[in-house]
Kinemage of the C-alpha trace (Angstrom):
@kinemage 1
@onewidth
@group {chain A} dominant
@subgroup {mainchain}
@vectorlist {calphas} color= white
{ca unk a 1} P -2.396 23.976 15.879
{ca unk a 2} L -5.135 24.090 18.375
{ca unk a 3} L -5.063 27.272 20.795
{ca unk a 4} L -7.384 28.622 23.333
{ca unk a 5} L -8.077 31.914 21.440
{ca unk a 6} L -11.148 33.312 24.203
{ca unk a 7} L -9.913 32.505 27.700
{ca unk a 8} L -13.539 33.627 29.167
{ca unk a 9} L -15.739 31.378 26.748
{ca unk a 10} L -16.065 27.845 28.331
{ca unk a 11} L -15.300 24.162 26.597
{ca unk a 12} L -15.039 23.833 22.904
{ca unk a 13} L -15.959 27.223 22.258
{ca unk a 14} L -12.204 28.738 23.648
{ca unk a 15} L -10.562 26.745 21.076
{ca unk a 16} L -9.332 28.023 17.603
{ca unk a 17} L -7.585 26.032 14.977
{ca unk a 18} L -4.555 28.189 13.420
{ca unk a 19} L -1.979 27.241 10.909
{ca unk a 20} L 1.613 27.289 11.610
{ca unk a 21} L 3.732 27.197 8.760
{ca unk a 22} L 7.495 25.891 8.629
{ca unk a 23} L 10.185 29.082 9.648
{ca unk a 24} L 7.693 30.490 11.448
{ca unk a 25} L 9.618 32.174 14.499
{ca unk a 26} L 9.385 30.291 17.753
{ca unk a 27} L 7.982 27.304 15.924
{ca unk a 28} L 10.854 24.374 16.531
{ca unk a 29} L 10.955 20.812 15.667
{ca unk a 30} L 12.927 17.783 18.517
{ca unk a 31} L 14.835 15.180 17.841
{ca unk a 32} L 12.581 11.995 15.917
{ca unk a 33} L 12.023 9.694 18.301
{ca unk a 34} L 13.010 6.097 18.619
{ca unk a 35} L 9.838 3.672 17.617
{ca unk a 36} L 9.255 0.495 17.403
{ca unk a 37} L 8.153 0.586 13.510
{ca unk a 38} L 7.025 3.109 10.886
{ca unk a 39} L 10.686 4.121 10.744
{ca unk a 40} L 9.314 6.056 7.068
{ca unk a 41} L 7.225 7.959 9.206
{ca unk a 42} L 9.573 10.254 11.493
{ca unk a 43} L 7.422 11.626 15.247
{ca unk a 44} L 8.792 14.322 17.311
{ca unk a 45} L 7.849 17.060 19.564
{ca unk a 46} L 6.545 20.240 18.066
{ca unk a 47} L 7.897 23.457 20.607
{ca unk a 48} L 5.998 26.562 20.287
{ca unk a 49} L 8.412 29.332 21.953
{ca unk a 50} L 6.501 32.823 21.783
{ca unk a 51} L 5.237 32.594 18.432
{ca unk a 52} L 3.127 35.113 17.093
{ca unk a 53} L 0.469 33.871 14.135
{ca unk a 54} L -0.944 36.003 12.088
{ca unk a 55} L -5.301 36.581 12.044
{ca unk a 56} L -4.456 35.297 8.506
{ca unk a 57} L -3.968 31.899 9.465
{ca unk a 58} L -7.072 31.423 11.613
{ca unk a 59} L -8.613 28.330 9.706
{ca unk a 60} L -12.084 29.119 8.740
{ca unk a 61} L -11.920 32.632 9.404
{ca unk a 62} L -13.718 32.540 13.329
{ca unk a 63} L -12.651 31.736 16.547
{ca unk a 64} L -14.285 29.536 18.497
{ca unk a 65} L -14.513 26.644 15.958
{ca unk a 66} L -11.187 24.986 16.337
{ca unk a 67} L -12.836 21.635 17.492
{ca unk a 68} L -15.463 21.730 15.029
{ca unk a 69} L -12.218 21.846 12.269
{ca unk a 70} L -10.632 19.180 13.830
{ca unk a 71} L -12.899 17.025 14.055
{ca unk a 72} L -14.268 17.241 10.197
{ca unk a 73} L -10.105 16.907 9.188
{ca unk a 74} L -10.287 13.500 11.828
{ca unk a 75} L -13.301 11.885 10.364
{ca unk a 76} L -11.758 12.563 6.811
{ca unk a 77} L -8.086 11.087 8.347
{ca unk a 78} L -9.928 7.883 10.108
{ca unk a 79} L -11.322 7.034 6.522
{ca unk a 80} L -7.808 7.609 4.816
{ca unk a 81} L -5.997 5.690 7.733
{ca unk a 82} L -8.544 2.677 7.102
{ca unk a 83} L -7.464 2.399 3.584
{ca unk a 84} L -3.839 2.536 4.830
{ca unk a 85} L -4.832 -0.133 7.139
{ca unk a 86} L -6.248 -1.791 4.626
{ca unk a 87} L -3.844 -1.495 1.592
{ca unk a 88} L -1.184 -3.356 4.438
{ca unk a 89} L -3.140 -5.796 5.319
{ca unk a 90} L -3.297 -6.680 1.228
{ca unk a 91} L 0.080 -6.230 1.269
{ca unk a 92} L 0.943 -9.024 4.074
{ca unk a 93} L -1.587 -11.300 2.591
{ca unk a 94} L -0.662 -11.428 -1.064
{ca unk a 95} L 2.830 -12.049 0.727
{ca unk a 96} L 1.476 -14.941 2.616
{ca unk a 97} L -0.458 -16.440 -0.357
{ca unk a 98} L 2.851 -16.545 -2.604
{ca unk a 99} L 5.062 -17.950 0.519
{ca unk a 100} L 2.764 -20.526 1.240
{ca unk a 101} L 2.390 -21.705 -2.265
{ca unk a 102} L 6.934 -21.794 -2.190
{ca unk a 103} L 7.152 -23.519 1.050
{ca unk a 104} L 7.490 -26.974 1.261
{ca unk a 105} L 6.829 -29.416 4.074
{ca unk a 106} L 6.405 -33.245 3.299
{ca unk a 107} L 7.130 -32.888 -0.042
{ca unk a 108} L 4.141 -30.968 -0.538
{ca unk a 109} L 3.614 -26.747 -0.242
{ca unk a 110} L 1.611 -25.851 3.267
{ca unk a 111} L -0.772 -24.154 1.114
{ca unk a 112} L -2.140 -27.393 0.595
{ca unk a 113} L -2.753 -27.655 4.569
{ca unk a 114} L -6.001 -26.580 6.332
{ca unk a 115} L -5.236 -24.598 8.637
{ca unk a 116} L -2.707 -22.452 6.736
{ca unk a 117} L -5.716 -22.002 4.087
{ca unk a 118} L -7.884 -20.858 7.698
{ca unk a 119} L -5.563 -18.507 8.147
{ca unk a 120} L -5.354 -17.227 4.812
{ca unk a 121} L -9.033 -16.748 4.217
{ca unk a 122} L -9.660 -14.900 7.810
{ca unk a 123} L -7.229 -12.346 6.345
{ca unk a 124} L -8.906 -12.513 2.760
{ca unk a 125} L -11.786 -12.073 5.001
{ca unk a 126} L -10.497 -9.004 7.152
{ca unk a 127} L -9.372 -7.214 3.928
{ca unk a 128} L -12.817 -7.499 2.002
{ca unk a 129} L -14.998 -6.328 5.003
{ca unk a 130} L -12.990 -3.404 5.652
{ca unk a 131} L -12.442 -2.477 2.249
{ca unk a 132} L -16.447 -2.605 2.178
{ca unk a 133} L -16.926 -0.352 5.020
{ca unk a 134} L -14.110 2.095 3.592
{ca unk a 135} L -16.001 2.702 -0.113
{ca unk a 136} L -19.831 2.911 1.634
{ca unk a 137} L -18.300 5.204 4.253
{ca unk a 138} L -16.165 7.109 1.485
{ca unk a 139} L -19.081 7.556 -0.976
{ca unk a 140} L -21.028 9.293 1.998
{ca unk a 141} L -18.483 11.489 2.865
{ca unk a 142} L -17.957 12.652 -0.578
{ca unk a 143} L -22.104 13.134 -1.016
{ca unk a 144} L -21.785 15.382 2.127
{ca unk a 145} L -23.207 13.029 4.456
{ca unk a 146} L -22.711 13.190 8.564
{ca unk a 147} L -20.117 10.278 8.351
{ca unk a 148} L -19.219 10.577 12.249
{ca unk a 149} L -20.560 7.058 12.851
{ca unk a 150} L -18.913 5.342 9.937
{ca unk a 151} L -15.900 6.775 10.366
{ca unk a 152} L -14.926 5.758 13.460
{ca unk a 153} L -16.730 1.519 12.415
{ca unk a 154} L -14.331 2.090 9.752
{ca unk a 155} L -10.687 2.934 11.857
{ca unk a 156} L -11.676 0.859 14.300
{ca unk a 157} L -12.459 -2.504 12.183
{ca unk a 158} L -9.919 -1.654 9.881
{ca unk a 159} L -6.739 -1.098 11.812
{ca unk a 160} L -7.971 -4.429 14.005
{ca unk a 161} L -7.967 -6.337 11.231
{ca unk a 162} L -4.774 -5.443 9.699
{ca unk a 163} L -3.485 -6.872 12.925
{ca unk a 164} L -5.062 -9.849 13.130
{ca unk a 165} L -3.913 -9.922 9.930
{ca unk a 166} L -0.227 -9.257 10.313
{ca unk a 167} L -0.353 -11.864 13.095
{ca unk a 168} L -1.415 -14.359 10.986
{ca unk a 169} L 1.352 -13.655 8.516
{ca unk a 170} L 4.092 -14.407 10.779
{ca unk a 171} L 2.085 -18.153 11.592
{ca unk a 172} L 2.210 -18.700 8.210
{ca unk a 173} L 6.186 -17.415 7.346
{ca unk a 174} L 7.294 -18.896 10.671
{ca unk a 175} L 10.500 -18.281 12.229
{ca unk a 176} L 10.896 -16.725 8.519
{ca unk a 177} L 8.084 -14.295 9.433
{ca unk a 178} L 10.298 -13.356 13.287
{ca unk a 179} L 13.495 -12.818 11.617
{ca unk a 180} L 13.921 -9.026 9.650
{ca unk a 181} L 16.959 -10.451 7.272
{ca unk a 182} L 14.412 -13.167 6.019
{ca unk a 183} L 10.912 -11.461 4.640
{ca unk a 184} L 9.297 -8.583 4.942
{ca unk a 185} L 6.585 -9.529 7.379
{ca unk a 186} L 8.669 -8.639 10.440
{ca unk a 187} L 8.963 -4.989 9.358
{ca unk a 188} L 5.270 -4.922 8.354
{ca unk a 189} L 4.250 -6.747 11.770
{ca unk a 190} L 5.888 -3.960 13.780
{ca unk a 191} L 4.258 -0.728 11.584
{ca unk a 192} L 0.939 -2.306 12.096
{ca unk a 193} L 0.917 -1.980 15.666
{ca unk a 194} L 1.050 1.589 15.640
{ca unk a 195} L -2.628 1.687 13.809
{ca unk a 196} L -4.575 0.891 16.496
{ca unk a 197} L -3.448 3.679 18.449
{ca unk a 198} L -3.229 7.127 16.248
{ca unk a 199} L -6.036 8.288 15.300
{ca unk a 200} L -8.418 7.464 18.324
{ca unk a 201} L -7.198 4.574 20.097
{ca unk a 202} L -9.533 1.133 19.882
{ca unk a 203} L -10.963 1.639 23.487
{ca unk a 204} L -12.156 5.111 22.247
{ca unk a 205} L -13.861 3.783 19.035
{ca unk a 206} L -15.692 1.561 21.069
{ca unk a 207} L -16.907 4.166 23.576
{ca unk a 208} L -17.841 5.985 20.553
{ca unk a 209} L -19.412 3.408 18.814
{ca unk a 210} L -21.841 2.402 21.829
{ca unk a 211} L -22.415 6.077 22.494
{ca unk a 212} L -23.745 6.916 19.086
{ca unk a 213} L -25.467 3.631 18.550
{ca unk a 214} L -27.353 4.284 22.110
{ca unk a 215} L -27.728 7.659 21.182
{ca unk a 216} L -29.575 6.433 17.758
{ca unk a 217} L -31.649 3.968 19.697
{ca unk a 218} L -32.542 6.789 22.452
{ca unk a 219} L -34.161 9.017 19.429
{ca unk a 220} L -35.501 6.616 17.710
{ca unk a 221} L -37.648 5.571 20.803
{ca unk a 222} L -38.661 8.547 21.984
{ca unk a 223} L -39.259 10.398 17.629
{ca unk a 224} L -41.951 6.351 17.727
């Protein structure tokens, strides 16, 4: 939880990042909500009713650096939810691959047609840029570099792709790919809309992006 600890220090500085564990009194859970996918992945409102946290559970031990800890835990979650982006998108594409080599149309599988095979190799595409990004960016983060930048390239591209990439897989499977009793690619369709919002939505990787990248060019040309 995130909590305005100082109420006389001004922006990030008031906030403190506490933990909250489970029975904790005054700490209660609503009802999951309806969505329209990642039905694995239950969302609800958290209440907070008068509860009192221990100085035990102040993360890091000092107020006043709540948005400094959540913002090391999001670049760390935007290179984990890549990889989840990711490891769907290889999901829906080995799927595609194996359904177009069992479909037939004209006595032939539509593997065998060109513009199924464009479709599968912009996904095959998709999947091996992003998994690029996600090892360079990973490798950095674990060397204890500033991965700010890299992070965000790599939610961003990753979580677009796997829905270009889901997209594609219902082209390819068809009404098959539309209807849930048929394949799996309607279920997967659905929880890959949901990755371009958590996390920093698309718009805000963008902003991001060209803010740090203007930022970088700013330094550069005033450090020459």
């Amino acid at each position: 939880m995130i909590a305005r600890s100082d109420p006389d220090a001004k922006g990030t500085r008031a906030l403190s990042a506490f933990l909250v564990e489970k029975g904790t009194p005054g700490l209660r859970v609503g009802k999951p909500y309806r969505k329209m996918g990642q039905e694995g992945s239950p969302v609800s409102e958290v209440y907070f009713e008068n509860c009192r946290i221990p100085a035990a559970n102040l993360l890091g031990g000092v107020e006043g650096r709540g948005f400094e800890t959540m913002m090391k835990a999001l670049n760390k979650q935007r290179i984990n939810l890549a990889a989840l982006c990711t490891g769907s998108a290889i999901r829906m594409l080995n799927e595609m691959v194996v359904y177009a080599g069992k479909r037939q149309q004209h006595g032939q599988s539509i593997g065998n047609f060109q513009l199924v095979q464009a479709l599968i190799a912009d996904s095959q595409t998709d999947v091996h840029t992003a998994r690029a990004l996600i090892l360079e960016t990973a490798r950095k983060w674990d060397a204890g570099e500033d991965v700010i930048m890299e992070a965000t390239i790599c939610k961003y591209h990753a979580s677009e792709g796997c829905g270009r990439v889901a997209d594609r897989a219902v082209q390819v499977f068809g009404g098959s790919g539309y209807v849930a009793d048929y394949s799996c690619i309607e279920r997967l369709y659905r929880d890959a809309r949901l990755f371009r919002l958590y996390e920093g939505t698309s718009q805000i990787h963008q902003i991001n992006i060209a803010k740090r990248t203007l930022k970088n060019a700013s330094d550069l040309a005033v450090g020459g």
